[in-house]
Every structure is written in structure tokens, then in C-alpha cells.
PAVO-767668 format. One record per atom (N, C-alpha, C, O, CB): residue number from 1; residue in one letter; atom name; x, y, z. Coordinates in nm, 3 decimals, always signed. Glycine has a CB too. Layout:
BEGIN
+-----+------+------+---------+---------+---------+
!  nr ! rest ! atom !       u !       v !       w !
+-----+------+------+---------+---------+---------+
! NUM !    A !   CA !       X !       Y !       Z !
...
+-----+------+------+---------+---------+---------+
This chain:
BEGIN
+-----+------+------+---------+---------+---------+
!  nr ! rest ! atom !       u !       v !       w !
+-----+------+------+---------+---------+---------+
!   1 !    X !    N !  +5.961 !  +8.353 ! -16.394 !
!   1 !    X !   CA !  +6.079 !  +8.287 ! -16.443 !
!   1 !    X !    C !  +6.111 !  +8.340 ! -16.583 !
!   1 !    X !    O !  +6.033 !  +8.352 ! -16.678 !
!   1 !    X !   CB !  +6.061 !  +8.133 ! -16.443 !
!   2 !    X !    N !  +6.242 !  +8.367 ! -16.577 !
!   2 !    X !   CA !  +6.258 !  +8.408 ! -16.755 !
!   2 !    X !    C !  +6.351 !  +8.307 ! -16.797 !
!   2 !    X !    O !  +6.422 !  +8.236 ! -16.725 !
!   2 !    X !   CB !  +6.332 !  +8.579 ! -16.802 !
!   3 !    X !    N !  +6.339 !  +8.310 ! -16.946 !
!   3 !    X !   CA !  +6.421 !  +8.228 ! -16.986 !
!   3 !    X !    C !  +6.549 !  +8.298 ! -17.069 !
!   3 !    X !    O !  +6.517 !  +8.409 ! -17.113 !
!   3 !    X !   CB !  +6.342 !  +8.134 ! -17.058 !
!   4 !    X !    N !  +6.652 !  +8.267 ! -17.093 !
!   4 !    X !   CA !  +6.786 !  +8.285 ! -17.185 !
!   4 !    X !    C !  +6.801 !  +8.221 ! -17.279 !
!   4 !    X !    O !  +6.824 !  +8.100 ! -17.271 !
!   4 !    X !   CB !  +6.899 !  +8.263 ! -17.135 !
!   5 !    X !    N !  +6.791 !  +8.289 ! -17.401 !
!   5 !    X !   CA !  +6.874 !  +8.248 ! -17.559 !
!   5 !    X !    C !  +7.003 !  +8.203 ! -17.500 !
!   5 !    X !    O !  +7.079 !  +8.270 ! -17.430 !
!   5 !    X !   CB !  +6.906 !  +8.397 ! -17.691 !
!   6 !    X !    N !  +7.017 !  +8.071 ! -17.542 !
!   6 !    X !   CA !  +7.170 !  +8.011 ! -17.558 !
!   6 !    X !    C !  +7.167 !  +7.940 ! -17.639 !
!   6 !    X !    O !  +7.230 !  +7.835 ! -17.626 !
!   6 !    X !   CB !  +7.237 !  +7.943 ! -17.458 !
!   7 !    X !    N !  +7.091 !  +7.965 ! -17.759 !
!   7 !    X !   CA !  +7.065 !  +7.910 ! -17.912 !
!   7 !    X !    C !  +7.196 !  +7.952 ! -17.997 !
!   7 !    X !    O !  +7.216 !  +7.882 ! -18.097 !
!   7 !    X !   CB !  +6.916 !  +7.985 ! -17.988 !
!   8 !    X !    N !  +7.300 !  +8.070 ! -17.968 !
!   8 !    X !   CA !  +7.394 !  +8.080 ! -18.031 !
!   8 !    X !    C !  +7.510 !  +7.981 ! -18.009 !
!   8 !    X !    O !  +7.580 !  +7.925 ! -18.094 !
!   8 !    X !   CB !  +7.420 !  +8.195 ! -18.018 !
!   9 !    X !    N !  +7.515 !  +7.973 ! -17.876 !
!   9 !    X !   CA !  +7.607 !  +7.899 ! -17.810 !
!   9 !    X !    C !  +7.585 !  +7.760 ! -17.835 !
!   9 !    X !    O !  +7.690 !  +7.698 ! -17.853 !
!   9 !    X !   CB !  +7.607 !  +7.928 ! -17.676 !
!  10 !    X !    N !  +7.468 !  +7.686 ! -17.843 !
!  10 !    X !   CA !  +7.433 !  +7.552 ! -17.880 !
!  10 !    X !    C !  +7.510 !  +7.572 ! -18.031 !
!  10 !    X !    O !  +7.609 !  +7.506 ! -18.063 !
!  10 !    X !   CB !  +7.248 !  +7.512 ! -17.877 !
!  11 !    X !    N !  +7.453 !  +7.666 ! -18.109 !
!  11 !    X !   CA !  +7.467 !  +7.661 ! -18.279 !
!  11 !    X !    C !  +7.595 !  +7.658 ! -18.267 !
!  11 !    X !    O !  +7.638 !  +7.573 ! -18.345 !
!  11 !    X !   CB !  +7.409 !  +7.787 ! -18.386 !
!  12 !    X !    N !  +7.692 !  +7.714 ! -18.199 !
!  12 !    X !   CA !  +7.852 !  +7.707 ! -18.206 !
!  12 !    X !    C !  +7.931 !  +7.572 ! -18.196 !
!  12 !    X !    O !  +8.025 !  +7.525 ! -18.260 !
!  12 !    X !   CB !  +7.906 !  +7.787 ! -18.093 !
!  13 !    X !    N !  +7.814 !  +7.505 ! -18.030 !
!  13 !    X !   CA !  +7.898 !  +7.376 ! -18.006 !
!  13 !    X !    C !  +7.873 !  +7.259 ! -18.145 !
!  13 !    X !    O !  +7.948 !  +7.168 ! -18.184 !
!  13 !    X !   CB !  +7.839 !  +7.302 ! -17.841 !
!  14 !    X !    N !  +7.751 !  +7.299 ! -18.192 !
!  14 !    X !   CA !  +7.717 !  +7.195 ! -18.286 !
!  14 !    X !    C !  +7.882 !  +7.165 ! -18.381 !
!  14 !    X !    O !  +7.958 !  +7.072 ! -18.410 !
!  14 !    X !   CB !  +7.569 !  +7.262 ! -18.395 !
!  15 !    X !    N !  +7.862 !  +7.353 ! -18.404 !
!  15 !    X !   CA !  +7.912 !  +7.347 ! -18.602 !
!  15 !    X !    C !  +8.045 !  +7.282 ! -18.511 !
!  15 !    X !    O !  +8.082 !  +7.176 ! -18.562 !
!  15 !    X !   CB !  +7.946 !  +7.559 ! -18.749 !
!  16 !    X !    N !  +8.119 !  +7.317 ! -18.399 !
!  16 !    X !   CA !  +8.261 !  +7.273 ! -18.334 !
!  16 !    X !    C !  +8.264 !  +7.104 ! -18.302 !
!  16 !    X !    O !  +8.372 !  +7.047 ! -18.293 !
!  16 !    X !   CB !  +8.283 !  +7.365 ! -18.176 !
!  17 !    X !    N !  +8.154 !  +7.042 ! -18.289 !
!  17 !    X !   CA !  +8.132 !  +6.890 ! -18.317 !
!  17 !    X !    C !  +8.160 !  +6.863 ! -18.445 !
!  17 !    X !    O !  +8.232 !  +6.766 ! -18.471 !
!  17 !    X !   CB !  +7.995 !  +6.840 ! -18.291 !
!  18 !    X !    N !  +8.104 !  +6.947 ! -18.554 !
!  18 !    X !   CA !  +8.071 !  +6.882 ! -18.678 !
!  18 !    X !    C !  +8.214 !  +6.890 ! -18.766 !
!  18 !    X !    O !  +8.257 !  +6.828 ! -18.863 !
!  18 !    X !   CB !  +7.937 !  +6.962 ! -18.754 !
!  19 !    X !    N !  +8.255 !  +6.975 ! -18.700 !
!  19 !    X !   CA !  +8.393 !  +6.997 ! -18.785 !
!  19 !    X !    C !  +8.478 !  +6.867 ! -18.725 !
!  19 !    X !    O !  +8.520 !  +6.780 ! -18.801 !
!  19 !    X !   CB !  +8.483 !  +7.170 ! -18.751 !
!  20 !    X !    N !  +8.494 !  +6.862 ! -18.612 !
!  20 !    X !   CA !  +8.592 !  +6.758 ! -18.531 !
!  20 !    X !    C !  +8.548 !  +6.636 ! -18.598 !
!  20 !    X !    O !  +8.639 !  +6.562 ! -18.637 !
!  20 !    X !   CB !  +8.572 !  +6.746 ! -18.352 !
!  21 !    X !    N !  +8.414 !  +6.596 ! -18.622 !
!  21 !    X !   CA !  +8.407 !  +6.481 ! -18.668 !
!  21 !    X !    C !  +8.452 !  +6.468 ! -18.809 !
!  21 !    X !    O !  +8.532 !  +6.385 ! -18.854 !
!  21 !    X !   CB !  +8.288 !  +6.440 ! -18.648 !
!  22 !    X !    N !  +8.392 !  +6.557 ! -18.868 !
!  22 !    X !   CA !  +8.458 !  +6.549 ! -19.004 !
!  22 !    X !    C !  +8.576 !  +6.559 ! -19.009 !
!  22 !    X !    O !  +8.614 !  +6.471 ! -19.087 !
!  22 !    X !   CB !  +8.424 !  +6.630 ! -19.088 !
!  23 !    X !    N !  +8.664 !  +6.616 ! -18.971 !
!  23 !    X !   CA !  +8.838 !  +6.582 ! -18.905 !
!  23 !    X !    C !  +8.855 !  +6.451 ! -18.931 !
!  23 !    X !    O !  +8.918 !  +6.393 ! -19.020 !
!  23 !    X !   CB !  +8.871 !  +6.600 ! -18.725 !
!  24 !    X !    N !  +8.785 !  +6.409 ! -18.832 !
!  24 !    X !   CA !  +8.836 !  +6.239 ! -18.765 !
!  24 !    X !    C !  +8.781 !  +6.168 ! -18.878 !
!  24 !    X !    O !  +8.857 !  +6.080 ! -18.919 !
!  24 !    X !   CB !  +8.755 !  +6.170 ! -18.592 !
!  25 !    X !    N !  +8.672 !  +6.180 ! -18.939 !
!  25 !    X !   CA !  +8.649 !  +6.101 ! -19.096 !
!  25 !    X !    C !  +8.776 !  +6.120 ! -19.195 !
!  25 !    X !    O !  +8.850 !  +6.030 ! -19.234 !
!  25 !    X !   CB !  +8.503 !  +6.175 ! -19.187 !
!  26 !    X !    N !  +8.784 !  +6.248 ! -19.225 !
!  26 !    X !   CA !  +8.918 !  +6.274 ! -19.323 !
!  26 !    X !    C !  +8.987 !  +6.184 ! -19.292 !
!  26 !    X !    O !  +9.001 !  +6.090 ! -19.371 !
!  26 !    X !   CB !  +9.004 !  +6.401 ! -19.315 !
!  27 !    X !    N !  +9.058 !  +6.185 ! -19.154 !
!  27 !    X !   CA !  +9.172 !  +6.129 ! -19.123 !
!  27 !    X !    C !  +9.161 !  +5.982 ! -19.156 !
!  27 !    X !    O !  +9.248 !  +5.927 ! -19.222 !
!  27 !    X !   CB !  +9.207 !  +6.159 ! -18.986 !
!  28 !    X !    N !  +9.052 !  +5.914 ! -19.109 !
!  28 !    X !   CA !  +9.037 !  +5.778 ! -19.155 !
!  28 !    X !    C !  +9.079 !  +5.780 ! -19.259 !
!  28 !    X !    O !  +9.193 !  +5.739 ! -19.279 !
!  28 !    X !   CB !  +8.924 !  +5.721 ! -19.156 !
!  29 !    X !    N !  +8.998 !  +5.829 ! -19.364 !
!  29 !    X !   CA !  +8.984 !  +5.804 ! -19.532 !
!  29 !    X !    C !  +9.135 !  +5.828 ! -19.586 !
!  29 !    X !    O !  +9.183 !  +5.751 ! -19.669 !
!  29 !    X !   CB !  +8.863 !  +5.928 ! -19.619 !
!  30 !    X !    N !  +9.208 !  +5.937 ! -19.536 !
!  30 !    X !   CA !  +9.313 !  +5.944 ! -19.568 !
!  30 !    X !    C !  +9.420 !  +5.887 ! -19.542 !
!  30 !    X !    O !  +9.518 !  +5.914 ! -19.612 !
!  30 !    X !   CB !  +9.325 !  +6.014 ! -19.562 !
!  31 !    X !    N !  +9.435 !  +5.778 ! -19.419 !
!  31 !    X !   CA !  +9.514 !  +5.686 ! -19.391 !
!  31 !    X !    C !  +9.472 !  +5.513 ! -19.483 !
!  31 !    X !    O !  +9.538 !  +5.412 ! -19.510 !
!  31 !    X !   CB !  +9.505 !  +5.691 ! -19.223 !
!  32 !    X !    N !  +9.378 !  +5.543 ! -19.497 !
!  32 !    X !   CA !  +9.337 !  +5.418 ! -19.572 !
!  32 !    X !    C !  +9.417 !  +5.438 ! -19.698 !
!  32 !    X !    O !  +9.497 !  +5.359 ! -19.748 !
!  32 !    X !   CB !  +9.170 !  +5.403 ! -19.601 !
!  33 !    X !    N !  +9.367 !  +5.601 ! -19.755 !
!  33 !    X !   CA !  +9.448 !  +5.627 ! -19.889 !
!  33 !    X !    C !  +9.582 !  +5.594 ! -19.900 !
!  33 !    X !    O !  +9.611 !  +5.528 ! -20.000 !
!  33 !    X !   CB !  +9.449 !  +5.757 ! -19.923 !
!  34 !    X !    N !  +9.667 !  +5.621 ! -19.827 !
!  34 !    X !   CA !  +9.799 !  +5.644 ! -19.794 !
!  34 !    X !    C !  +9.818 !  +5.449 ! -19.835 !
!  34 !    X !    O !  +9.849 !  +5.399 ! -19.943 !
!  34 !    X !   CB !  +9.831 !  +5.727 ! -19.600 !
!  35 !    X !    N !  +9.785 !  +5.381 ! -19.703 !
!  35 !    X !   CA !  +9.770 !  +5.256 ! -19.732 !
!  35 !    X !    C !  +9.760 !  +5.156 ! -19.852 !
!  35 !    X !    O !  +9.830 !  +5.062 ! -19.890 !
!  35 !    X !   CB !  +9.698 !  +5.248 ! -19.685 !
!  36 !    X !    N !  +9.634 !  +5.218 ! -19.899 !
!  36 !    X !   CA !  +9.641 !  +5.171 ! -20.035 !
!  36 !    X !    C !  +9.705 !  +5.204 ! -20.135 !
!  36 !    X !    O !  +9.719 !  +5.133 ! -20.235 !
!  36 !    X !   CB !  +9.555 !  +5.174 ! -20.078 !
!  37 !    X !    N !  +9.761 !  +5.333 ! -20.119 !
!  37 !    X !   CA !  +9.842 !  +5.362 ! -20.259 !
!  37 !    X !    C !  +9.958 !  +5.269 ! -20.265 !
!  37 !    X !    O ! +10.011 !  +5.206 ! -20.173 !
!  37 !    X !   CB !  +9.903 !  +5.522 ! -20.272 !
!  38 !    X !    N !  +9.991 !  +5.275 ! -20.416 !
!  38 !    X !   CA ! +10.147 !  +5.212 ! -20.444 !
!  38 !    X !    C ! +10.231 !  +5.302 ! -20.397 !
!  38 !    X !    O ! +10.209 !  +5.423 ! -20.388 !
!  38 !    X !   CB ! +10.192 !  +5.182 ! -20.598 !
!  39 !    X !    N ! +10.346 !  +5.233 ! -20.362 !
!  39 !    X !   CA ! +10.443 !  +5.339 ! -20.336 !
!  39 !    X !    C ! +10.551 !  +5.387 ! -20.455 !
!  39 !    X !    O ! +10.612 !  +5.494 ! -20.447 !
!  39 !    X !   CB ! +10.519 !  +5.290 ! -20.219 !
!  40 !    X !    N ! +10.565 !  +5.300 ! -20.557 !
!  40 !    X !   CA ! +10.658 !  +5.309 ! -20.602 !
!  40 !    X !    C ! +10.804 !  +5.324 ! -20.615 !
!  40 !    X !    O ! +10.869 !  +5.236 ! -20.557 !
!  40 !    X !   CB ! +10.628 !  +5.338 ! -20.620 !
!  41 !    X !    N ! +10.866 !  +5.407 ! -20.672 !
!  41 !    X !   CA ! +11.006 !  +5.396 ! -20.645 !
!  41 !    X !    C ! +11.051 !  +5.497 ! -20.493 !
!  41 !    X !    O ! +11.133 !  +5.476 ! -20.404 !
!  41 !    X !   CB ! +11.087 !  +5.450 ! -20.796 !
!  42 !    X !    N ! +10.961 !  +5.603 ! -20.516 !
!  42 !    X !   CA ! +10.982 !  +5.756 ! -20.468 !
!  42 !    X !    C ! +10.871 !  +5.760 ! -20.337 !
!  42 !    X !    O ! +10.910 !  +5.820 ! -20.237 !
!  42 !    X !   CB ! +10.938 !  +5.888 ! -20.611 !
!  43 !    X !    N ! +10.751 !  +5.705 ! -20.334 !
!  43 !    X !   CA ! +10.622 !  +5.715 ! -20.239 !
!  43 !    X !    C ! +10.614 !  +5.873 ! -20.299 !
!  43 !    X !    O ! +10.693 !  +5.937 ! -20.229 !
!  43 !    X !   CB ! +10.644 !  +5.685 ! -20.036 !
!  44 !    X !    N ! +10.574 !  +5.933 ! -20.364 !
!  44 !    X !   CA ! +10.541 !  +6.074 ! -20.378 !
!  44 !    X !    C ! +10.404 !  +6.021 ! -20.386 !
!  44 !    X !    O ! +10.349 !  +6.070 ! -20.287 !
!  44 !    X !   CB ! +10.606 !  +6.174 ! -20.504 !
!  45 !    X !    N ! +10.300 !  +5.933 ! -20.462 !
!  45 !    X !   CA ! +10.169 !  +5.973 ! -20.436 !
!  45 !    X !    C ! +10.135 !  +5.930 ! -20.291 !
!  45 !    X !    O ! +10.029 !  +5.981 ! -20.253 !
!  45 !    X !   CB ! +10.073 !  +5.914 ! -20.542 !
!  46 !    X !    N ! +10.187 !  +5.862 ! -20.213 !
!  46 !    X !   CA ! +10.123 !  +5.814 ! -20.088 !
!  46 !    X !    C ! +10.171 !  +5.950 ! -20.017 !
!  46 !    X !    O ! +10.095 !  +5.981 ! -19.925 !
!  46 !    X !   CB ! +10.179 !  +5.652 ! -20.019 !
!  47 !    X !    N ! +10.270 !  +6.032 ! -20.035 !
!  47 !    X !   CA ! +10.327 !  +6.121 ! -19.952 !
!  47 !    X !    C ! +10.254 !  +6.245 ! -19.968 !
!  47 !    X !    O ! +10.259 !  +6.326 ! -19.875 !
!  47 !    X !   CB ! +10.466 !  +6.134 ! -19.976 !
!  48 !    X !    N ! +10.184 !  +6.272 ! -20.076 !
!  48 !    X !   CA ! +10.072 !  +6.416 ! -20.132 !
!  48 !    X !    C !  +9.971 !  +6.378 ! -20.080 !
!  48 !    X !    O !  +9.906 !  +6.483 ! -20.086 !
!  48 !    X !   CB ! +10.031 !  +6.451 ! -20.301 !
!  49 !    X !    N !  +9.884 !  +6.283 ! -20.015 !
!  49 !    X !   CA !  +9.806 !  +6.227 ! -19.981 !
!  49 !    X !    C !  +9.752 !  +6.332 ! -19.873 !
!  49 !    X !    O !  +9.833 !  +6.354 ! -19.782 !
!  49 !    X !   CB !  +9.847 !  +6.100 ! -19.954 !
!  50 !    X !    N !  +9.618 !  +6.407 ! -19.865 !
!  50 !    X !   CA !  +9.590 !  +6.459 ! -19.777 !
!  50 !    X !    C !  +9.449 !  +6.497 ! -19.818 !
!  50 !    X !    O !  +9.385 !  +6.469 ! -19.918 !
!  50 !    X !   CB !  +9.682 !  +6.547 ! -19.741 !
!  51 !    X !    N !  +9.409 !  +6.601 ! -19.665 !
!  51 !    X !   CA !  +9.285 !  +6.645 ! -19.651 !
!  51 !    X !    C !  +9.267 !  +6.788 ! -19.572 !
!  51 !    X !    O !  +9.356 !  +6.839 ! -19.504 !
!  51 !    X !   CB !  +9.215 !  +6.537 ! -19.588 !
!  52 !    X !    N !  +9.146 !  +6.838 ! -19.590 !
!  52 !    X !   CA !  +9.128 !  +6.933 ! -19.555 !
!  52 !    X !    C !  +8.952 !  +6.965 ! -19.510 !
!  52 !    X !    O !  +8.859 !  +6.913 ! -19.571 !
!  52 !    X !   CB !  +9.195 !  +7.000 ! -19.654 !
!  53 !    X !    N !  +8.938 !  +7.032 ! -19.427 !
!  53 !    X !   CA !  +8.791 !  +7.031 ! -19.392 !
!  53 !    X !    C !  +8.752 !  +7.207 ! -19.365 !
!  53 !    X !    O !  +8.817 !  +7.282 ! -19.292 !
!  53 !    X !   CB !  +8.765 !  +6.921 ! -19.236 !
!  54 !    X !    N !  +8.630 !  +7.243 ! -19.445 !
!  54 !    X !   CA !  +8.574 !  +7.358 ! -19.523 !
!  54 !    X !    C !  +8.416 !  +7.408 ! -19.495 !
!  54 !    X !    O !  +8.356 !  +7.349 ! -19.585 !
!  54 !    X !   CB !  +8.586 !  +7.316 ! -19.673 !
!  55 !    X !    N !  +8.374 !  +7.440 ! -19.463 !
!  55 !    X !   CA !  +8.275 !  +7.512 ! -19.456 !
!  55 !    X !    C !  +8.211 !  +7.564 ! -19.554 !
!  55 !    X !    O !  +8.230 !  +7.686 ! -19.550 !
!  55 !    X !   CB !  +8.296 !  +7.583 ! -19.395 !
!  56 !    X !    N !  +8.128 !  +7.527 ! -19.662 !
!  56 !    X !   CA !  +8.064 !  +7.561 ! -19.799 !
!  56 !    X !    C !  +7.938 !  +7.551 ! -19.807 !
!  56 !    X !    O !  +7.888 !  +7.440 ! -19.790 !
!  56 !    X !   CB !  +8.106 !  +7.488 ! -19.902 !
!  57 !    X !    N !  +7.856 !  +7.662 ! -19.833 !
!  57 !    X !   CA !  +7.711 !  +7.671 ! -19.818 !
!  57 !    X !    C !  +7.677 !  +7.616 ! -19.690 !
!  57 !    X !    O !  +7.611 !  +7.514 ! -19.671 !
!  57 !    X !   CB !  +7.637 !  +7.600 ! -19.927 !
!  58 !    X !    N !  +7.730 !  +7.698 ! -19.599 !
!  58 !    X !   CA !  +7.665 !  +7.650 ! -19.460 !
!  58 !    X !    C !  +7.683 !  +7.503 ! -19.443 !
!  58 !    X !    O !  +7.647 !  +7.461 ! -19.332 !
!  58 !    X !   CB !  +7.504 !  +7.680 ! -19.451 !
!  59 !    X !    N !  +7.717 !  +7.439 ! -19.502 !
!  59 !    X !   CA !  +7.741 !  +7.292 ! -19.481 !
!  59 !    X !    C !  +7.863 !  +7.251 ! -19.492 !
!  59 !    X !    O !  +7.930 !  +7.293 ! -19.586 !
!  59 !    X !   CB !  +7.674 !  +7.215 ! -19.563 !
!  60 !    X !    N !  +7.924 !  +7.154 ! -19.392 !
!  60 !    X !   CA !  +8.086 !  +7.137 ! -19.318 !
!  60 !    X !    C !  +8.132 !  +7.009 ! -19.451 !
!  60 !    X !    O !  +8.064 !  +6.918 ! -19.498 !
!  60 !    X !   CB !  +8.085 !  +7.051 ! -19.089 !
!  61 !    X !    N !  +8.260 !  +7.047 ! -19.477 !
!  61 !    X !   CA !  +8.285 !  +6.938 ! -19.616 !
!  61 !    X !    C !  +8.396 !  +6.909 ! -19.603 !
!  61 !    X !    O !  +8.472 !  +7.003 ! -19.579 !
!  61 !    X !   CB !  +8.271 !  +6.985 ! -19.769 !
!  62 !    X !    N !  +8.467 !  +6.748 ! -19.612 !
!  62 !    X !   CA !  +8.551 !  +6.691 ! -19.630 !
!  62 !    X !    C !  +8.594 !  +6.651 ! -19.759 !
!  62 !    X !    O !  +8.512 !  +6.605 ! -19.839 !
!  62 !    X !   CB !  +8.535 !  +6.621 ! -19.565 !
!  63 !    X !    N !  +8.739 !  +6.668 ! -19.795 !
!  63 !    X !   CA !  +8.792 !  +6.602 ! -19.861 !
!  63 !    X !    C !  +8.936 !  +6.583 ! -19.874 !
!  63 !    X !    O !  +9.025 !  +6.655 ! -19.827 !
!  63 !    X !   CB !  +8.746 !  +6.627 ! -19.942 !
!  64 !    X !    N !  +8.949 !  +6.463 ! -19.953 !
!  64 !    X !   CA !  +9.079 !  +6.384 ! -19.952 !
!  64 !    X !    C !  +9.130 !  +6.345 ! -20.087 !
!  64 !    X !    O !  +9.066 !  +6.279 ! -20.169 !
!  64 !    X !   CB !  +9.062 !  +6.258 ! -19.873 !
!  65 !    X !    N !  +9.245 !  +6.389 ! -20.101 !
!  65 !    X !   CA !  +9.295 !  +6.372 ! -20.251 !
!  65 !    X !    C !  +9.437 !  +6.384 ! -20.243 !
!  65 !    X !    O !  +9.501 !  +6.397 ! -20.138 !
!  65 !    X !   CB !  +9.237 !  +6.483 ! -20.358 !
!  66 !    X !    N !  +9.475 !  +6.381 ! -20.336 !
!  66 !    X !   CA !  +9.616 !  +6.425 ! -20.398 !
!  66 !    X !    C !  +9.619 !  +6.515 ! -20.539 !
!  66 !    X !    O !  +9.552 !  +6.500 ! -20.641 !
!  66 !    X !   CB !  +9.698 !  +6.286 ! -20.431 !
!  67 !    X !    N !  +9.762 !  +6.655 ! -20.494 !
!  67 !    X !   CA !  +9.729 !  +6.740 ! -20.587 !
!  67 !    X !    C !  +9.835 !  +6.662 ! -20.725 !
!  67 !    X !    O !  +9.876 !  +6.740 ! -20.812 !
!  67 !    X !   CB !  +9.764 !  +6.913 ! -20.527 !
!  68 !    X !    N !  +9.859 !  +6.567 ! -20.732 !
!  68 !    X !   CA !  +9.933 !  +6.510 ! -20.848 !
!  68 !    X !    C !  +9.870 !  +6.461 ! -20.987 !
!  68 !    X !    O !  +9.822 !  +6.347 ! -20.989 !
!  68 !    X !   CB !  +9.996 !  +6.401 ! -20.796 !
!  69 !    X !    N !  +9.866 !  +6.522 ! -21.078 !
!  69 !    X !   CA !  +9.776 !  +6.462 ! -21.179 !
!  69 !    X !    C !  +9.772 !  +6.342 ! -21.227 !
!  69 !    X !    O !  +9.676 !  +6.329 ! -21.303 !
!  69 !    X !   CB !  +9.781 !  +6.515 ! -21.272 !
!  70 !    X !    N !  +9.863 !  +6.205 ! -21.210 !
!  70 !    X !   CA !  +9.832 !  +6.136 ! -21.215 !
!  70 !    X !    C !  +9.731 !  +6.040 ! -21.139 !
!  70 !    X !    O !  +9.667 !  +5.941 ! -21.174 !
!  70 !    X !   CB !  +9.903 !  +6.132 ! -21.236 !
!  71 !    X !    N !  +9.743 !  +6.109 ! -21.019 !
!  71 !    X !   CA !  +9.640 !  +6.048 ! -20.924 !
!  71 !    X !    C !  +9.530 !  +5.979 ! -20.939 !
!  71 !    X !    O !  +9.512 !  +5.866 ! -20.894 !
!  71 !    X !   CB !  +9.597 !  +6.121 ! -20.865 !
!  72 !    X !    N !  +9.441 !  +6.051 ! -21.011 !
!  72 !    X !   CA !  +9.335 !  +5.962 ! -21.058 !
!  72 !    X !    C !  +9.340 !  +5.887 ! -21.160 !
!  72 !    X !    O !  +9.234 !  +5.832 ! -21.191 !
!  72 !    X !   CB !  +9.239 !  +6.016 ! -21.080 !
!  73 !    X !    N !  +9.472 !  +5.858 ! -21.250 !
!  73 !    X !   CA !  +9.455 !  +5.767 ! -21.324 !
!  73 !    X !    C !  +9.477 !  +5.625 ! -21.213 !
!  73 !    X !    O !  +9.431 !  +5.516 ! -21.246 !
!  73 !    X !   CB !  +9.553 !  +5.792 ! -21.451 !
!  74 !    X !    N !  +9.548 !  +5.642 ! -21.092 !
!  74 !    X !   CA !  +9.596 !  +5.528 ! -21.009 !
!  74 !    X !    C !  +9.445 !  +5.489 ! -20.960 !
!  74 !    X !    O !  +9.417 !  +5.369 ! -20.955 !
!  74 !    X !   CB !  +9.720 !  +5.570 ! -20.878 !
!  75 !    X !    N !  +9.342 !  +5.592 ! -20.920 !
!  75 !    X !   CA !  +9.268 !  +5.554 ! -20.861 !
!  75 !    X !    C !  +9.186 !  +5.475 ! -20.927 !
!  75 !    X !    O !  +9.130 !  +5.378 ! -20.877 !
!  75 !    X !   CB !  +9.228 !  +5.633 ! -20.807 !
!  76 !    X !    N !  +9.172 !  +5.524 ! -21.075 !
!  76 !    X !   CA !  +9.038 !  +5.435 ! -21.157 !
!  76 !    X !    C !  +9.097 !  +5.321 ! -21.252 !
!  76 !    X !    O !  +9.035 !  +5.267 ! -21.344 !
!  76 !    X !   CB !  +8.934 !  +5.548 ! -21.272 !
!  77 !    X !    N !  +9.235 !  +5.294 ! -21.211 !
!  77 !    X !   CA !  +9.340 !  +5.221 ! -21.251 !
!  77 !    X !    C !  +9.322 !  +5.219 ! -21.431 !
!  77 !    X !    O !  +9.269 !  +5.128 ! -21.494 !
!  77 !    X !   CB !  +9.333 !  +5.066 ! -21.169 !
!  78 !    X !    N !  +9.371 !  +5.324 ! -21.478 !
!  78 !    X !   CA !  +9.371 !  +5.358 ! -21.604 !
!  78 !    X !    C !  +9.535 !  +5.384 ! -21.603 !
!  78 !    X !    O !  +9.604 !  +5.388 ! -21.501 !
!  78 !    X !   CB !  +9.263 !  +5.485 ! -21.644 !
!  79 !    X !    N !  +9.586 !  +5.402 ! -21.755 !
!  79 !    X !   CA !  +9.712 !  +5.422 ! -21.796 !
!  79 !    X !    C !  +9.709 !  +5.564 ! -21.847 !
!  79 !    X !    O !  +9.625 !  +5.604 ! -21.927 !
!  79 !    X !   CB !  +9.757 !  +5.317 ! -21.896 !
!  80 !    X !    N !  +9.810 !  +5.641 ! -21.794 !
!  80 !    X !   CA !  +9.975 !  +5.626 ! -21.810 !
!  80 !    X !    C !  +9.982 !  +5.623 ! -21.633 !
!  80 !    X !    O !  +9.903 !  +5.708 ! -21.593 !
!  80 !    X !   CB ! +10.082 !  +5.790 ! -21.913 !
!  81 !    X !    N ! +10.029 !  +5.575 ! -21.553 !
!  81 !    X !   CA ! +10.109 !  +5.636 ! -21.453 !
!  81 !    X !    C ! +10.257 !  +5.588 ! -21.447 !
!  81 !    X !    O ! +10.307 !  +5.480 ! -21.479 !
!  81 !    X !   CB ! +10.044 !  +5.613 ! -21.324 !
!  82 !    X !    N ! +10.331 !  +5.741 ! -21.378 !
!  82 !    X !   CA ! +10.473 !  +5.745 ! -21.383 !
!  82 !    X !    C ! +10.526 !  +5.664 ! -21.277 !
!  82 !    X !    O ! +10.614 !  +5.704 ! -21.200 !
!  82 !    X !   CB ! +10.525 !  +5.880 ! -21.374 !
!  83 !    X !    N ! +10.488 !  +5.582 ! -21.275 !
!  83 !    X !   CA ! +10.583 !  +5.535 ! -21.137 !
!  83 !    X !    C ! +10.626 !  +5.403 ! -21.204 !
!  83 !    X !    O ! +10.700 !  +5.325 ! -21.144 !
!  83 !    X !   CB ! +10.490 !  +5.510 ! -20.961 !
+-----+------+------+---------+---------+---------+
């Protein structure tokens, strides 16, 4: 009986799980974000609201932000924000 390497093919389905899930985490976190933000007059920070999922040092990475610089003053509820 011989056996077959399908150790690549396992290693593929993994990293193709790991990404999907981390997907589906983003997406949570980022609808929560959306949710919680103020909207203000305009909704521009609830509307920049997003995510993206990355592959860095071999290890699969989520994240969720907004590219607006006030952003994190909303988040750690500090002053100035424009809205």
C-alpha cells in the first residue's frame, strides 16, 4: 500500500477556511461599527467604515477602521470631532 502527500492540499483548505472566517469576523465587527457610530449631519464616518483581510507573517489578519482622522478621537471619545 502506498500512501499520497495531500498535505499541500489540506494546507490550502485550511489557510481558505481561515481567511473566510476572518471575513465573516470583519464583517461582524464592522457592522457593529457602522451601528455604533454617530451619524451626524453627513454619516461620512459610519460610511468610511470598513475592513480588509491580509496575510502577514504567515498569519491571516483582520482589520476594521476608518481612514478619517478624526476617527479615533470618536472612538476614545476625546475632542475635537467635526461633526
Amino acid at each position: 500500500m502506498e500512501f499520497e502527500d495531500k498535505s499541500s492540499v489540506v494546507k490550502k483548505a485550511l489557510k481558505f477556511a481561515a481567511v473566510k472566517s476572518m471575513e465573516s469576523a470583519c464583517l461582524l465587527v464592522e457592522g457593529q461599527a457602522k451601528a455604533l457610530a454617530p451619524v451626524g449631519s453627513t454619516g461620512e464616518l459610519r460610511d468610511k467604515i470598513s475592513h480588509r483581510v491580509f496575510e502577514q507573517n504567515g498569519k491571516i489578519v483582520g482589520q476594521v477602521g476608518s481612514p478619517l482622522m478624526y476617527a479615533i478621537y470618536v472612538e476614545y471619545g476625546k475632542n475635537p470631532v467635526p461633526y
